[in-house]
C-alpha positions as a Markdown table, in Angstrom:
| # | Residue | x | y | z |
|---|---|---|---|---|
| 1 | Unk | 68.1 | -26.0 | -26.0 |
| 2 | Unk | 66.3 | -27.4 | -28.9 |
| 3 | Unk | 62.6 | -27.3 | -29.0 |
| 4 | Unk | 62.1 | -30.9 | -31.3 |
| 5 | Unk | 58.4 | -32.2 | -31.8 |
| 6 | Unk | 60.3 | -36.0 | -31.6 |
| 7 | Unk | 61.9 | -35.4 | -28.7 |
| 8 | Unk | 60.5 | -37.5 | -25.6 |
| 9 | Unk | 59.2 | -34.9 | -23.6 |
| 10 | Unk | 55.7 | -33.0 | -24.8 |
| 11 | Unk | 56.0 | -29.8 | -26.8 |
| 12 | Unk | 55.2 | -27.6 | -24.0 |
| 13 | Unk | 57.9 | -29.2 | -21.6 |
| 14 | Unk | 60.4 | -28.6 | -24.1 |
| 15 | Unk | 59.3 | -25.1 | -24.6 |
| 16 | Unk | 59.5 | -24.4 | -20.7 |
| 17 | Unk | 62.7 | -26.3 | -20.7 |
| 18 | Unk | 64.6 | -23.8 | -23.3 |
| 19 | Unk | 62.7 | -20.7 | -21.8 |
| 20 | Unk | 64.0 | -21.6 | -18.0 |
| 21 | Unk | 67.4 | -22.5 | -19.8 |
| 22 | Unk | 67.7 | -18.8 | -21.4 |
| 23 | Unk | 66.7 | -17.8 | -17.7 |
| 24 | Unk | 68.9 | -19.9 | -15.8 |
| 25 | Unk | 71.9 | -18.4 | -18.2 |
| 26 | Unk | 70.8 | -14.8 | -18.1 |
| 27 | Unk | 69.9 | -14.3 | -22.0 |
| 28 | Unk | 67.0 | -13.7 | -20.3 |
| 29 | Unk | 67.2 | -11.4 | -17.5 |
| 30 | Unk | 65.6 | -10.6 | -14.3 |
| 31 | Unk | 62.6 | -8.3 | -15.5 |
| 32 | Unk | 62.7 | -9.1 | -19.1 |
| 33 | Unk | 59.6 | -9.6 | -21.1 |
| 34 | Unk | 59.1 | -13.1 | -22.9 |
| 35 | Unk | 57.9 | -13.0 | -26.0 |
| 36 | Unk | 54.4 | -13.3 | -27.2 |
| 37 | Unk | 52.1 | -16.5 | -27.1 |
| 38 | Unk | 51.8 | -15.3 | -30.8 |
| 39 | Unk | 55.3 | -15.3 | -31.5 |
| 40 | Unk | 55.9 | -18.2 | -30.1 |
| 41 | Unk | 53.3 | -20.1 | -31.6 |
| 42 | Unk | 54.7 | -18.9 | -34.9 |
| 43 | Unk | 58.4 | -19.6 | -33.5 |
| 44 | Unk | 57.6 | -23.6 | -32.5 |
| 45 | Unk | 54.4 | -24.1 | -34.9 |
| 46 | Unk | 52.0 | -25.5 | -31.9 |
| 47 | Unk | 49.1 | -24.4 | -30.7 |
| 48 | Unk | 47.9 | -21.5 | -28.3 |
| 49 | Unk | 47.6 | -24.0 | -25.5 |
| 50 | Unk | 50.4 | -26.0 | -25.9 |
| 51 | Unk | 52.2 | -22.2 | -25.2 |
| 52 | Unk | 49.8 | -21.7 | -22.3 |
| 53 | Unk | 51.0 | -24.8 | -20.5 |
| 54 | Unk | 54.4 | -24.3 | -21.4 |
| 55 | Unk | 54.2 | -20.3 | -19.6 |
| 56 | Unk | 52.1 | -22.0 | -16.5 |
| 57 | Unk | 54.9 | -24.5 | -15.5 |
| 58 | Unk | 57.5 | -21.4 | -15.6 |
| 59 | Unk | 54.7 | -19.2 | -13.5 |
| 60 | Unk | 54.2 | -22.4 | -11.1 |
| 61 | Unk | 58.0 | -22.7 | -10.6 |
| 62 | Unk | 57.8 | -18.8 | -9.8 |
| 63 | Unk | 60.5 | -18.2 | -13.0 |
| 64 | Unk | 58.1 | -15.7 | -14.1 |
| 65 | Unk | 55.2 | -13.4 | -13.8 |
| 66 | Unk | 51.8 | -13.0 | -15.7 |
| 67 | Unk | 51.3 | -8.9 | -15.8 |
| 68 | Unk | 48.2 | -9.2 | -18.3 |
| 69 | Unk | 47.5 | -7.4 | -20.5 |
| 70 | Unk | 51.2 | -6.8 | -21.0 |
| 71 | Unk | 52.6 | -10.5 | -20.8 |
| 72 | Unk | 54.8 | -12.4 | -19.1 |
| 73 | Unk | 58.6 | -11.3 | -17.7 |
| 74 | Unk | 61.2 | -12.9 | -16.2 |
| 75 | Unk | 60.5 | -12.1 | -12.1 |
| 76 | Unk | 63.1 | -10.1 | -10.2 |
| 77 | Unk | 64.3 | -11.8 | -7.3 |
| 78 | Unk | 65.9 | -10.0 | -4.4 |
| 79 | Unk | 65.6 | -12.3 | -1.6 |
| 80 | Unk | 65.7 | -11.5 | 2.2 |
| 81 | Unk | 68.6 | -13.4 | 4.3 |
| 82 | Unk | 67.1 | -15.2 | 7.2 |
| 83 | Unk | 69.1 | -15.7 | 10.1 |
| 84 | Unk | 67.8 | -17.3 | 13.3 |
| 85 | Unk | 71.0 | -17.3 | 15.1 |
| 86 | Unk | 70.8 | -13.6 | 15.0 |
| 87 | Unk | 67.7 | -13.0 | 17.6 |
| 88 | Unk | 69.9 | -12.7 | 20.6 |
| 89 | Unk | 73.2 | -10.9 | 19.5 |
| 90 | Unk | 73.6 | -7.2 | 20.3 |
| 91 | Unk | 72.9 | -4.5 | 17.6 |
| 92 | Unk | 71.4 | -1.0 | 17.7 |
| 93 | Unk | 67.8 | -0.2 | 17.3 |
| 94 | Unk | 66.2 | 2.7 | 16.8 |
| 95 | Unk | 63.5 | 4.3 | 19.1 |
| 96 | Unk | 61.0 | 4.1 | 16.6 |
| 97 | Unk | 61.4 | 1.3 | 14.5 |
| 98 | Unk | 62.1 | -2.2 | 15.6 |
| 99 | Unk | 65.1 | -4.6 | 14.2 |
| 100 | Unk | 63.5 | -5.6 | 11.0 |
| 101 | Unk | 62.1 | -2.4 | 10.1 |
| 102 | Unk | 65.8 | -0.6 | 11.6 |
| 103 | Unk | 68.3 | -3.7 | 9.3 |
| 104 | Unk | 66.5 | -3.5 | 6.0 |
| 105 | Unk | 65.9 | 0.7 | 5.6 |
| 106 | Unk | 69.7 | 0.8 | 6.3 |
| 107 | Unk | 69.8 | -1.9 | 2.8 |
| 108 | Unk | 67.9 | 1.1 | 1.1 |
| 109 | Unk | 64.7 | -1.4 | 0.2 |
| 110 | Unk | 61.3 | -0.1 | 1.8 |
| 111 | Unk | 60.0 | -2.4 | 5.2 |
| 112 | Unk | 56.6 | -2.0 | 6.4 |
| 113 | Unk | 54.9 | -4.7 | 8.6 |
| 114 | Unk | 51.1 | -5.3 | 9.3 |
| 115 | Unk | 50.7 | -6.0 | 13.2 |
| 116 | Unk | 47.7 | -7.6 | 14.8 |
| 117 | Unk | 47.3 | -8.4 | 18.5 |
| 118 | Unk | 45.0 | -10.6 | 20.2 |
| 119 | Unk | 44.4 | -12.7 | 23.0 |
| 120 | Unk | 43.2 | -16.4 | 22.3 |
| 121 | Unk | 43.6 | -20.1 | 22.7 |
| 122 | Unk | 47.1 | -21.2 | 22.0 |
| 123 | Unk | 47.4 | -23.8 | 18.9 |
| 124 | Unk | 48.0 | -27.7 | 20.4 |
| 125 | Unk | 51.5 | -27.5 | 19.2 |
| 126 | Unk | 52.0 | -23.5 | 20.7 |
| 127 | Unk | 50.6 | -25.1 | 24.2 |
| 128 | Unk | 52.4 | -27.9 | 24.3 |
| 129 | Unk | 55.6 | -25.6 | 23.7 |
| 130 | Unk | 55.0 | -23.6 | 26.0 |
| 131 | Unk | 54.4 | -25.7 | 28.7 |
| 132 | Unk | 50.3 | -24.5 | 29.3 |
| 133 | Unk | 47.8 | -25.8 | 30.9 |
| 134 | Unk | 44.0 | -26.7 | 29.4 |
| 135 | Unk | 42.2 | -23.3 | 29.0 |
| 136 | Unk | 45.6 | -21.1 | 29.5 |
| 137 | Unk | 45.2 | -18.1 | 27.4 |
| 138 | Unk | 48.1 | -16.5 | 25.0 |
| 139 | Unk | 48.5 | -13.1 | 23.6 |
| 140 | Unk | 49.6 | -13.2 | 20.0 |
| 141 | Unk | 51.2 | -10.4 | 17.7 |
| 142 | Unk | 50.7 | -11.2 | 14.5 |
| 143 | Unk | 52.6 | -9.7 | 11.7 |
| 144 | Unk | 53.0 | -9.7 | 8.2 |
| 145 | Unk | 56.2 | -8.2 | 7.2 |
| 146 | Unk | 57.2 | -6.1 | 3.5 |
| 147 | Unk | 59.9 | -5.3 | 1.6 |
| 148 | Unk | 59.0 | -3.1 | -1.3 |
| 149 | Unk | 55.7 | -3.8 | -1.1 |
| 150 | Unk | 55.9 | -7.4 | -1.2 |
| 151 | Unk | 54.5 | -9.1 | 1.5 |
| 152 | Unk | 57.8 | -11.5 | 2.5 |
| 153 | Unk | 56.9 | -13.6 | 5.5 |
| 154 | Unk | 54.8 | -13.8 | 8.4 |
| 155 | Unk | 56.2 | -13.8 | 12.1 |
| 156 | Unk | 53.4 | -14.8 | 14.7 |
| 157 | Unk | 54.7 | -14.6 | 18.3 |
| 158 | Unk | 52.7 | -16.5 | 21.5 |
| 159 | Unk | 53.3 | -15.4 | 24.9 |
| 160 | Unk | 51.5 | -16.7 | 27.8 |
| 161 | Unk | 49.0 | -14.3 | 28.9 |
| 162 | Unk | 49.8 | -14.0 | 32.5 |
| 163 | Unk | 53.3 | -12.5 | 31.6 |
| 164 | Unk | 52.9 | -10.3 | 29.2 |
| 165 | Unk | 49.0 | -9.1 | 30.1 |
| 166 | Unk | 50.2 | -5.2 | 31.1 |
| 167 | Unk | 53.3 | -5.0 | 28.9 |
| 168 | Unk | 53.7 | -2.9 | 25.6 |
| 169 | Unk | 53.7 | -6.4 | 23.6 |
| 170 | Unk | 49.8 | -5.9 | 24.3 |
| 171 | Unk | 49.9 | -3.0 | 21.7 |
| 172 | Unk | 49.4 | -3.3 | 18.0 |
| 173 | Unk | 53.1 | -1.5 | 16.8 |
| 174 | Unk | 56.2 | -1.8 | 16.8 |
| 175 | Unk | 58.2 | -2.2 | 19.8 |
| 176 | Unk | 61.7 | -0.5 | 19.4 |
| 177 | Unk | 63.8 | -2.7 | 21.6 |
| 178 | Unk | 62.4 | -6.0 | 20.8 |
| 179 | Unk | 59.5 | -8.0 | 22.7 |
| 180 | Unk | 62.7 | -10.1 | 23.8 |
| 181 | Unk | 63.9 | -7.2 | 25.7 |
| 182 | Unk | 60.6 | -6.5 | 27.0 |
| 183 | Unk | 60.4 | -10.3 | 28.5 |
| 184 | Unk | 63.5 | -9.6 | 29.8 |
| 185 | Unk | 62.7 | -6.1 | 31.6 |
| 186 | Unk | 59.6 | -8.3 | 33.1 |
| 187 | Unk | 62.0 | -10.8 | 34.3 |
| 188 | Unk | 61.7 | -13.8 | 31.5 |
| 189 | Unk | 65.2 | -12.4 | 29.8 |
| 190 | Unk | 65.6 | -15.8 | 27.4 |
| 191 | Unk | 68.7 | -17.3 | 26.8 |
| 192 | Unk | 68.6 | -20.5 | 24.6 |
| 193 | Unk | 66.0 | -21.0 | 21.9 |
| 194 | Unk | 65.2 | -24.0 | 20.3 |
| 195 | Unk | 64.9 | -23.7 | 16.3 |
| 196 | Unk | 62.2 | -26.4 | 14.4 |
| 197 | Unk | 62.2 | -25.8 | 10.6 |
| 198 | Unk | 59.8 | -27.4 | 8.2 |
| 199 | Unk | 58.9 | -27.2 | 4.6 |
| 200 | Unk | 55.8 | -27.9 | 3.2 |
| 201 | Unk | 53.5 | -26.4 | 1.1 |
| 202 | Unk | 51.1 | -23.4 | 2.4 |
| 203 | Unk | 47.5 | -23.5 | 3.9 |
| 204 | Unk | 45.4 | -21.3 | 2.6 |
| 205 | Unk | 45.0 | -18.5 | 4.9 |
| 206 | Unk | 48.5 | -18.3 | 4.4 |
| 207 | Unk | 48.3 | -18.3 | 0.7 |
| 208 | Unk | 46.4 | -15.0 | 1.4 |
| 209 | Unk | 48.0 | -13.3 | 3.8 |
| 210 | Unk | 51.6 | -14.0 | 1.7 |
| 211 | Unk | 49.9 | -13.5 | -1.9 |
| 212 | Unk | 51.4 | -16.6 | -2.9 |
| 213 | Unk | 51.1 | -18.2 | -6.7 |
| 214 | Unk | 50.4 | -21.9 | -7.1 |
| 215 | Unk | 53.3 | -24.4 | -6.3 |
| 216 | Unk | 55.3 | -21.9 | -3.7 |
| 217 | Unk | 56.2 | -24.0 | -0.8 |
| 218 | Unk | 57.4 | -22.5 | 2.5 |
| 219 | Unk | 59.4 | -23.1 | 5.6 |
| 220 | Unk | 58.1 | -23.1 | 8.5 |
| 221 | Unk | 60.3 | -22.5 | 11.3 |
| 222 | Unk | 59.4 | -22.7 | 14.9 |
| 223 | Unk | 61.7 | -20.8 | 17.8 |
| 224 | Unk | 61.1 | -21.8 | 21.1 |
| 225 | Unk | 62.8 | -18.9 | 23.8 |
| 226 | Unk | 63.1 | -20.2 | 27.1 |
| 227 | Unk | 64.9 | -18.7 | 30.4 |
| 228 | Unk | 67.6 | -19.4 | 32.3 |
| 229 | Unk | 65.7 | -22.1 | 34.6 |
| 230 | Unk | 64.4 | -23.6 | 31.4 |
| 231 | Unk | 60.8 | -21.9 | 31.4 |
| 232 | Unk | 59.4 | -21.5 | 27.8 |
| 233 | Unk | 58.2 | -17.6 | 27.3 |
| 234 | Unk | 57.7 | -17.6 | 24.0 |
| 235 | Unk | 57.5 | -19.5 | 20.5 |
| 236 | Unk | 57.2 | -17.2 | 17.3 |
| 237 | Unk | 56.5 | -19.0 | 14.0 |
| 238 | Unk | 57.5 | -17.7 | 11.0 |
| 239 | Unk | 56.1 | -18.6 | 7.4 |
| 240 | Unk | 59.0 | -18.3 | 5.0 |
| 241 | Unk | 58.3 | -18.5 | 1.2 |
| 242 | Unk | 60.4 | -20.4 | -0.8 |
| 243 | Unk | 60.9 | -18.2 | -3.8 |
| 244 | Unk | 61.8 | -14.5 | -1.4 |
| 245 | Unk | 64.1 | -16.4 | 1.0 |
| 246 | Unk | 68.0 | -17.3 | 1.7 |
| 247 | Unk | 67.9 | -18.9 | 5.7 |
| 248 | Unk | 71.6 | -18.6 | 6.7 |
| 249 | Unk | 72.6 | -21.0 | 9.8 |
| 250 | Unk | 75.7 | -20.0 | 11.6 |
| 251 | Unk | 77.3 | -22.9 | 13.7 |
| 252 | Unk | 80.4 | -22.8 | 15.3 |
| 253 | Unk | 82.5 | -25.7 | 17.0 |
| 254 | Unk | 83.1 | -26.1 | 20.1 |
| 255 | Unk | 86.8 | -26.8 | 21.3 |
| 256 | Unk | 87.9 | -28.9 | 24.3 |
| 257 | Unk | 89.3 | -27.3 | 26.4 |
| 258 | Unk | 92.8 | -29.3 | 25.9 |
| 259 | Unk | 92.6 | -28.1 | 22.3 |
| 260 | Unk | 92.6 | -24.8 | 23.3 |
């Protein structure tokens, strides 16, 4: 892409342009460093901040990654697969490590998750899910979850308190089996969920707890588990950021039973 100080766009557009192009193509690859702000002064004869704005759009569009005093580089991406659909099949766990923890050690990347547990007053939206009444408590496990030392999303779970109060869901680890198998063991096994997704852009305690750079939106999706007589047990939102995710929807139609 040419770089052309009569083109219609400002110099440093163009200059992002051609160095997302050589990104986008793989001249540039995953990890690679760009060159100097010196060099590319020299290289498109502008000034030290016309390069500057030119290496903040690429950092804003999370392209690439400021590692002062080194420079900037091309940022690797090696993005975790969402899958909702996936929260009620069958698959092995370990004893000591729940599903997340279990799924991505067996991908050889390194999961570690950050869990907090408390007991408070439900969110509007988390009350109104979950069917509460005015001063109902929740217990909440909050977690931040890893991969390779990046923290990748957040997964808060509410369950009312009067069903969970005694249960290991209580404790501040990880829980082997699931917290949807220990519902189920204290009689709330769910059986439908119902998936809300959003995208917006972050608050900021979840700029913080995600380490997020400017301009990263998220998804945020909302499960709602409820039982076989249609009682709500739990919602768990997760904070997905834009730039470390692929979400992967499964659907599958349904046949009448004269097709079959």
């Amino acid at each position: 892409m040419t770089v052309n100080r009569l083109g219609r766009d400002p110099m440093y557009q163009q200059i992002a342009d051609a160095l997302r192009a050589q990104i986008d193509v793989g001249s540039l690859e995953p990890g690679a460093k760009l060159p100097t702000e010196a060099e590319m002064r020299d290289k498109y004869g502008v000034s030290r901040e016309t390069v500057r704005k030119a290496l903040a759009l690429l950092v804003n569009e999370g392209l690439i990654v400021s590692a002062r005093p080194q420079g900037h580089f091309v940022r690797r991406r090696q993005p975790m697969v969402f899958r909702p659909q996936a929260e009620f099949r069958k698959r092995p766990w370990s004893p000591e490590m729940d599903a997340f923890v279990t799924e991505y050690s067996a991908e050889g990347r390194e999961p570690r998750q950050e869990i907090e547990v408390a007991i408070v007053e439900p969110p509007a939206d988390v009350a109104k899910r979950l069917h509460l009444e005015s001063g109902e408590l929740v217990a909440v496990r909050k977690r931040v979850r890893y991969l390779d030392g990046e923290p990748f999303n957040i997964n808060d779970s509410y369950f009312p308190l009067n069903l969970v109060r005694d249960s290991e869901i209580m404790r501040p680890e990880d829980i082997g089996r699931g917290a949807n198998e220990v519902l189920a063991e204290l009689g709330y096994r769910q059986v439908r969920a119902l998936d809300e997704l959003y995208v917006r852009m972050p608050t900021p305690d979840e700029t913080h707890r995600l380490d997020l750079g400017p301009g990263t939106p998220v998804a945020y999706h909302i499960a709602t588990g409820h039982t076989e007589e249609g009682k709500p047990v739990r919602v768990a939102i997760t904070i997905l950021p834009g730039d470390r995710h692929v979400i992967s929807y499964e659907r599958r139609r349904e046949i009448p039973s004269e097709e079959a």
